[in-house]
Every structure is written in structure tokens, then in C-alpha cells.
N, C-alpha and C positions, 0 to 999 in steps of 0.2 A: 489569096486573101487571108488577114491575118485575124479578122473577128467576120464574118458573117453571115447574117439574118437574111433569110428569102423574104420575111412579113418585115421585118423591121429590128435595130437595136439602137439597146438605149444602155445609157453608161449616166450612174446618177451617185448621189447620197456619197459626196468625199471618196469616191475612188480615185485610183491614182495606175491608168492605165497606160504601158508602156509598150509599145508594138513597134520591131525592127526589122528590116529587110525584108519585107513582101510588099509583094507587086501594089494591091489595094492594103490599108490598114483596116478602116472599117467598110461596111461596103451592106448596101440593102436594095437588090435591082426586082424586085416584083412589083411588075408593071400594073396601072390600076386596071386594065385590061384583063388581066389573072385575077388580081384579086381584089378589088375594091377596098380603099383603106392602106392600103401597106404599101411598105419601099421607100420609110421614113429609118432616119438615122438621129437620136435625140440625144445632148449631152446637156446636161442641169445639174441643180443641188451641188456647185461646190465641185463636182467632178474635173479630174484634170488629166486631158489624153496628151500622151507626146510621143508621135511619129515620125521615123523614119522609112520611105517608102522608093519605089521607084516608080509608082505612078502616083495614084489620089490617096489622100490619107486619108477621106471619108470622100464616101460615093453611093448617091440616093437617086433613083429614079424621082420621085414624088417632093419629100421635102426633107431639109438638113436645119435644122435649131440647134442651137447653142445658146441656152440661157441662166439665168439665176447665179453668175458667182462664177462659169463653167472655162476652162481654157482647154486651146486648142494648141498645142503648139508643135510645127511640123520644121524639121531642121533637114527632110530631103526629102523629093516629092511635091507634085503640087498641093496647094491646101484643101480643096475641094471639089466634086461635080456635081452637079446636080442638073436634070431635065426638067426640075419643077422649080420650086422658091428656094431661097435659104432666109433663115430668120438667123441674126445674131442681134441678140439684145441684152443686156445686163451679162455679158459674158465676153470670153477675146477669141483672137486666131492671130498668132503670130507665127509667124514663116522665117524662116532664117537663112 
């Protein structure tokens, strides 16, 4: 895994995150069973991740948002997993 949070990670405020060759890109598996609250993955404010992976470039037990301006863009790898919701609103995910 190439970014991750046990509780959760968040990628915000015009970052410009670039993650290559690992298995998971981002990743946040704490089940609410552990900890209640956590095992969210949040990208907003403008932030833009671009993955290459060889399995999920983001991967959340609970929940996955992408909003406010945010892109996803994954060129290997699936775009996502989640076992909870994914919210994409005012943001993208393009997969190539």
C-alpha cells in the first residue's frame, strides 16, 4: 500500500498526489467493528490524485468521497473498493 491510514486518509487543499506501482494506492480498512467512525478515504478542496496500481487505487471499508473540485485519475488498476458507499459529487474519477 502506497498511502495508508488504519482510521482514515484524507488528501485535500490543491494537492497534487502521485502514487506508482503498488498493490493498493490509497487504502483505509478499519472496520467500524474496531473502531467506530473510521475506514474512510476523503479527496476534496481542489486535490488531484493520479494512480497507477495493480489492484484498487483507493480502498475503504466504510466510505470513499471525492468532492469540491477533487480528481481521481487512475491509468492502471481498478478505480475503486469500497464495502460501504462512495460519494462522488462536484469531483471526477477517470480510469484510463
Amino acid at each position: 500500500n502506497a498511502l495508508k491510514g488504519n482510521d482514515s486518509v484524507l488528501v485535500c487543499g490543491n494537492a497534487n498526489v502521485n502514487v506508482e506501482h503498488a498493490k493498493d494506492g490509497l487504502k483505509s480498512e478499519t472496520l467500524a467493528t474496531e473502531k467506530a467512525g473510521k475506514g474512510f478515504v476523503k479527496i476534496t478542496d481542489s486535490a488531484t490524485v493520479n494512480v497507477k496500481c495493480t489492484d484498487d487505487a483507493v480502498q475503504a471499508t466504510q466510505n470513499i468521497t471525492i468532492t469540491q473540485g477533487a480528481k481521481l485519475n487512475v491509468t492502471e488498476g481498478t478505480p475503486y473498493k469500497c464495502d460501504g458507499t462512495v460519494n462522488i459529487y462536484e469531483g471526477s474519477v477517470i480510469s484510463q
